[in-house]
MARVEX-626290 format. One line per field, with one value per residue (C-alpha): residue number from 1; y, x, z. Coordinates in pm, 1 decimal. Example, Ala and Ser with C-alpha at 12.3 -4.5 7.8 and 13.67 -1.06 7.14 Angstrom:
<pts>
num <- c(1 2)
c2 <- c(-450.0 -106.0)
c1 <- c(1230.0 1367.0)
c3 <- c(780.0 714.0)
</pts>
This chain:
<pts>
num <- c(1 2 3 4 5 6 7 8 9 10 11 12 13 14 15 16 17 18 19 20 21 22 23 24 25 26 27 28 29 30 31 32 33 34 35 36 37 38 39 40 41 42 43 44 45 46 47 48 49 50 51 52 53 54 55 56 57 58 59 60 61 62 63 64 65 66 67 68 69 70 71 72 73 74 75 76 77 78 79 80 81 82 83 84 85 86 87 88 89 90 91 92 93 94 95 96 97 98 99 100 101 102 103 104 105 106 107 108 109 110 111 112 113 114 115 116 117 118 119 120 121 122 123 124 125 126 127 128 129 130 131 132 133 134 135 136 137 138 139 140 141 142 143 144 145 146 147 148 149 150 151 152 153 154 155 156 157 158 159 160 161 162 163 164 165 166 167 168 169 170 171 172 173 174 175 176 177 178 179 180 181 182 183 184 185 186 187 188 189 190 191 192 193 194 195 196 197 198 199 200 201 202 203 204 205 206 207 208 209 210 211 212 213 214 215 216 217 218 219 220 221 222 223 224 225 226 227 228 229 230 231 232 233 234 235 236 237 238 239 240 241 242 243 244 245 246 247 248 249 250 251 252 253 254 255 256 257 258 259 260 261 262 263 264 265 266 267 268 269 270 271 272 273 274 275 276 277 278 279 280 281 282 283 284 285 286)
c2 <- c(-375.7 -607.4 -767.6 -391.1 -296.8 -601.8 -569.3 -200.9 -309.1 -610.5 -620.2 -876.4 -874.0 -674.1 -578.6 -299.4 -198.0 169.2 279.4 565.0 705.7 824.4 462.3 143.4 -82.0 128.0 -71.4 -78.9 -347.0 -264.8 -521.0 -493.7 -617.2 -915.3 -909.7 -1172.0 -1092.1 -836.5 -665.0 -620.8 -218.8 -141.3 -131.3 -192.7 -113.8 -358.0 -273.0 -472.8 -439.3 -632.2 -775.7 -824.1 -1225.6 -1137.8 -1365.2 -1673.2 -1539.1 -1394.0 -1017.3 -894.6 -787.0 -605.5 -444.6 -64.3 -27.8 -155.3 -484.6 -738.2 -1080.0 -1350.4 -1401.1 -1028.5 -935.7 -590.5 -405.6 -593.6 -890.9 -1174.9 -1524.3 -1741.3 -2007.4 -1842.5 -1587.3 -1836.6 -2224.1 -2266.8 -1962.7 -2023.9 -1828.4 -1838.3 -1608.6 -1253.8 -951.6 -1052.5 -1401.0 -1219.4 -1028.6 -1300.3 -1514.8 -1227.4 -1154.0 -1559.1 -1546.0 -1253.2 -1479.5 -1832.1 -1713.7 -1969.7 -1951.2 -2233.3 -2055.9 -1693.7 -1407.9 -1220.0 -1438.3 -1279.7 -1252.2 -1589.0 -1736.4 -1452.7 -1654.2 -1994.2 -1897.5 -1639.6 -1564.7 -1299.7 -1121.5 -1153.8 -1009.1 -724.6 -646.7 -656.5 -459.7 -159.4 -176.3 -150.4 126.7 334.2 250.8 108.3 249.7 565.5 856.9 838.1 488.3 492.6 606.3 262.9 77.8 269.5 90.0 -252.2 -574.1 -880.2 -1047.7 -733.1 -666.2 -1052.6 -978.5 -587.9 -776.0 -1115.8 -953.5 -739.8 -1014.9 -1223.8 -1004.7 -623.1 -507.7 -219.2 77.8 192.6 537.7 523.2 722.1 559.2 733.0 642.0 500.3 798.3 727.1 973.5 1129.7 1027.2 660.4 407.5 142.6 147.7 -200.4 -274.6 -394.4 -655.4 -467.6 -692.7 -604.4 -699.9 -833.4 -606.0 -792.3 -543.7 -544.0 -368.4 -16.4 -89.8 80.0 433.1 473.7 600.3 944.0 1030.6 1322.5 1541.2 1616.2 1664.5 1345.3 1139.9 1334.8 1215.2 1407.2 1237.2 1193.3 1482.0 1677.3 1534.3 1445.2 1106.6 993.0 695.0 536.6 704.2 489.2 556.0 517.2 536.2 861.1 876.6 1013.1 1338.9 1409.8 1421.8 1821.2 1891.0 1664.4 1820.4 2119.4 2070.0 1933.6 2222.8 2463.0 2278.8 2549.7 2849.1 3115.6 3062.4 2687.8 2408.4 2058.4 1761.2 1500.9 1159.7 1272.7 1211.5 1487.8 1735.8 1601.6 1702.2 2022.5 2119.8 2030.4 2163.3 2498.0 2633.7 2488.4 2703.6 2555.4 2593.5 2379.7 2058.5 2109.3 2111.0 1822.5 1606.5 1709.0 1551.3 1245.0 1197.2)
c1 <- c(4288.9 4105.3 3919.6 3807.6 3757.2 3501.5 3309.4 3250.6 3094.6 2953.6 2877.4 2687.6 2348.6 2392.8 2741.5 2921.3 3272.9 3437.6 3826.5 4051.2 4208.2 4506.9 4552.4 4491.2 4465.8 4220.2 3927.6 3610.7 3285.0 2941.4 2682.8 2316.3 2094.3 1967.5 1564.9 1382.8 1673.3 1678.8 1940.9 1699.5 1706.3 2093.9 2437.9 2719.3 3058.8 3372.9 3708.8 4010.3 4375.3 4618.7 4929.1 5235.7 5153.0 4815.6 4676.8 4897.2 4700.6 4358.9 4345.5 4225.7 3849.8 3628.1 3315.4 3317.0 2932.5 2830.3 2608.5 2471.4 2549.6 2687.7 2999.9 3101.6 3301.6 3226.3 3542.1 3368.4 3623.5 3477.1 3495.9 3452.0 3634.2 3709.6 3945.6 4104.2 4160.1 3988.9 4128.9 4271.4 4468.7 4249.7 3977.6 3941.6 3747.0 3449.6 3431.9 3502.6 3234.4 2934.3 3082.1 3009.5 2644.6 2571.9 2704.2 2449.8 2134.9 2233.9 2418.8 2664.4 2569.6 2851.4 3153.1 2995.3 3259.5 2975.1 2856.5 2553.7 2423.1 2494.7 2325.0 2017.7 1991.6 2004.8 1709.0 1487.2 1485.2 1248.7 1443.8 1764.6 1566.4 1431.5 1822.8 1926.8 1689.4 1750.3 2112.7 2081.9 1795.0 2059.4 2391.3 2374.1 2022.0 2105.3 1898.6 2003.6 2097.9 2487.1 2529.2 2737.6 2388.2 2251.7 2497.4 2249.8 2414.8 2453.7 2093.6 1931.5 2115.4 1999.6 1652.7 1605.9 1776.0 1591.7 1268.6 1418.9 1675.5 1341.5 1064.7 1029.9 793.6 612.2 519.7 172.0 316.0 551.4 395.6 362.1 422.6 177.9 232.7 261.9 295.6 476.6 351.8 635.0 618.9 633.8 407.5 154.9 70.5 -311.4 -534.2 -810.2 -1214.2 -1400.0 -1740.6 -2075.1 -2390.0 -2659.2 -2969.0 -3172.2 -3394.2 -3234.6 -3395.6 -3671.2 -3596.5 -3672.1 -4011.4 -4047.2 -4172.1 -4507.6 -4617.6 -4900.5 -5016.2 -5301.4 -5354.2 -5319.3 -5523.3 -5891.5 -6151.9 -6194.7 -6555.7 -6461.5 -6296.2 -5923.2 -5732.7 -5644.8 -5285.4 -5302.6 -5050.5 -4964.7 -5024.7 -4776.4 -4858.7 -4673.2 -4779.5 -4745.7 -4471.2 -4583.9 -4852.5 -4598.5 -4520.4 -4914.8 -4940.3 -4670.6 -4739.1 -5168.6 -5041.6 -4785.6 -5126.2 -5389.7 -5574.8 -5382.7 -5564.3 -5529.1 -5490.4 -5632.8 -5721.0 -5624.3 -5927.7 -5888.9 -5749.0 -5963.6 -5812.8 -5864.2 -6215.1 -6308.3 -6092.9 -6318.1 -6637.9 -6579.4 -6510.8 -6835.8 -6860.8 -6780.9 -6596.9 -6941.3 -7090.9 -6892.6 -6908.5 -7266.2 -7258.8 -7066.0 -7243.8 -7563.6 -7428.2 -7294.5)
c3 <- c(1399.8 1107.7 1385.6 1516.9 1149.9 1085.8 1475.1 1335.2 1030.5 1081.8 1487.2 1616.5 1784.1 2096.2 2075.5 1995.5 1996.9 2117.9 2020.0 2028.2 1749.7 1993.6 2139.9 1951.1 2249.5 2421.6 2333.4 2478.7 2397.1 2516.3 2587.8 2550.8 2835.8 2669.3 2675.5 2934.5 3182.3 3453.3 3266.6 2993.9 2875.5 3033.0 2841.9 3033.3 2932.8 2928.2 2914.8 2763.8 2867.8 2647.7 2757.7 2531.5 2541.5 2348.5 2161.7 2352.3 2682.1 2715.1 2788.1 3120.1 3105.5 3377.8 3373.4 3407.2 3468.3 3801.9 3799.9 4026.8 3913.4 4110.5 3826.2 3872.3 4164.3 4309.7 4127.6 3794.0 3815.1 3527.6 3616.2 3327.9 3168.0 2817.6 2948.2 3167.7 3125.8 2774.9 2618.8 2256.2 2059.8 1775.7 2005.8 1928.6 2113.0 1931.2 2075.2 2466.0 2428.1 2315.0 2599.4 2851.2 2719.6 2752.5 3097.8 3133.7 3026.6 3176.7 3536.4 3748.3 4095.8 4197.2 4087.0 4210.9 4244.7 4428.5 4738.7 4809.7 4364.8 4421.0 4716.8 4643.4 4277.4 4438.6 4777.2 4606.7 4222.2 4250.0 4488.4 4275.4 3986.2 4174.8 4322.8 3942.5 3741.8 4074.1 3977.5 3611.4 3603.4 3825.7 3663.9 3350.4 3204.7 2970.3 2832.5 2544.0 2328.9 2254.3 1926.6 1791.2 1802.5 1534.9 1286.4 1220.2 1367.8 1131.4 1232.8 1154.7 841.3 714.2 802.2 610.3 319.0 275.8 128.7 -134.3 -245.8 -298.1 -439.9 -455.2 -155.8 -242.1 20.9 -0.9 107.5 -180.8 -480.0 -774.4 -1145.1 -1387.8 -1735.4 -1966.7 -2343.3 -2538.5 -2862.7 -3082.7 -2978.3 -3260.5 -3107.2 -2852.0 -2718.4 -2756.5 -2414.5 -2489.5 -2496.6 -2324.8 -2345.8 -2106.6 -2250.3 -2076.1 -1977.0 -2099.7 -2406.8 -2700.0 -2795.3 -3014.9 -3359.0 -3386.7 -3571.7 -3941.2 -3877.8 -4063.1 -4291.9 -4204.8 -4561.7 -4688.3 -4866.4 -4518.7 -4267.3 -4215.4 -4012.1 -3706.0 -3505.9 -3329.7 -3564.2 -3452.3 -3685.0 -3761.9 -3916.2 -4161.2 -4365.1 -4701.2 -5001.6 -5268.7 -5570.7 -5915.4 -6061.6 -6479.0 -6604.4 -6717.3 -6415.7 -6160.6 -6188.9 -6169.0 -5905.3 -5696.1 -5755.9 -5639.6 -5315.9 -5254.2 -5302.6 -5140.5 -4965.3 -5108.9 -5324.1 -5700.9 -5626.3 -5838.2 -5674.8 -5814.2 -5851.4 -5787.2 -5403.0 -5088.0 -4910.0 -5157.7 -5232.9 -4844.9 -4823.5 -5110.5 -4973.6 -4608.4 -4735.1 -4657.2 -4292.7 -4028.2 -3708.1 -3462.6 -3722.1 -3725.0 -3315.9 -3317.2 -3550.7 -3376.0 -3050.2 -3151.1 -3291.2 -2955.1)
</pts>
């Protein structure tokens, strides 16, 4: 029963065990048709009956699924050496059952139970493989996979293990759950601003916008006006209300010019020219 127990759990690669809960020598291992064979894609069934001499002599095994091979008798007789001359009693089911699936890959046409598996093997191999993969796609090919296989074998078990004991493998399918910092948190750990010198030119400096007053705008040939520079000068300390005051009022009734200004000087003197004038003017100088 321990040795059932750990087949169960730990089975290995291509074998499986059946029991019955009603009889605890009714015991039944299935073998997986290993692949590169002809019996590649069947399970075949074999049964165990145990004698009261068990484990001092080897049980009687036979295989309840029909197969062509020349160790297995028609009635599914075994002939092999473990369950006869070199049986120990230190052998368990387990160690039956691997024996059977090697005698499954490497055949022994010289001790055959089944004459013709046997001399077919030895004349034509291609003919031997045709007769066995006919036998096991009719007898020992199911629908459905038996429902002990689904329990991973040791092998496979080893192999779905080894990455994750090593590194953890991410799945792309797997979402991920981004980083969200809470609110209340104490600390929030600083990244590192790295920043990119552009190749550009830097952005020439924004120019110092100019006034359009009076005292800077000069008739042009054409009667555009021209922006110059201001020119500030240092006005005495009591002038500087009149002053502000004539600039505020430059061409506003009731206004009084300040001499000394250029641009009052010729708002002054232009009074009396019309528009049509200075176009006719400037016309002929042209």
């Amino acid at each position: 029963m321990r040795e059932l127990l750990e087949l169960k759990k730990s089975p290995p690669e291509g074998i499986r065990v059946q029991t019955s809960d009603d009889d605890m020598l009714d015991v039944v291992g299935l073998i997986e048709g290993p692949e590169g064979t002809p019996y590649a894609g069947g399970y075949f069934k074999v049964k165990f009956k145990f004698t009261e001499e068990f484990p001092a002599a080897p049980p009687k095994c036979w295989f309840a699924t029909k197969i062509f091979h020349p160790n297995v008798s028609a009635a599914g007789e075994i002939c092999v050496n473990t369950l006869k001359k070199d049986w120990k009693s230190t052998y368990g089911i387990g160690h039956i059952l691997v024996t059977v699936k090697c005698l499954l890959i490497y055949p022994n046409p010289e001790s055959a139970l089944d004459e013709e598996a046997g001399k077919l093997l030895l004349e034509n191999y291609q003919s031997y493989c045709d007769r066995a993969k006919l036998i096991t796609s009719v007898h020992a090919t199911p629908r459905v996979r038996p429902a002990e296989f689904d329990t991973p074998s040791v092998t496979e078990a080893a192999t779905t293990e080894s990455p994750s004991s090593s590194s953890p493998v991410l799945d792309s399918s797997t979402p991920v759950k981004p980083l969200s910092i809470s609110s209340t948190a104490t600390s929030v750990p600083t990244l590192p601003i790295v920043t990119r010198k552009s190749a550009s030119p830097a952005p020439a400096p924004h120019p110092r916008p100019l006034t359009s007053s009076p005292s800077n705008v000069v008739a042009g040939k054409l009667g555009a006006p021209v922006v110059t520079k201001e020119r500030h000068t240092s006005p005495s300390p009591l002038g500087t209300a009149d002053a502000n005051v004539a600039k505020v009022g430059v061409g506003m009734p009731g206004s009084t010019p300040v001499s000394g200004t250029k641009a009052v000087k010729r708002a002054a003197t232009g009074t009396g020219a019309t528009g049509a004038e200075k176009r006719k003017k400037a016309l002929k100088r042209l």
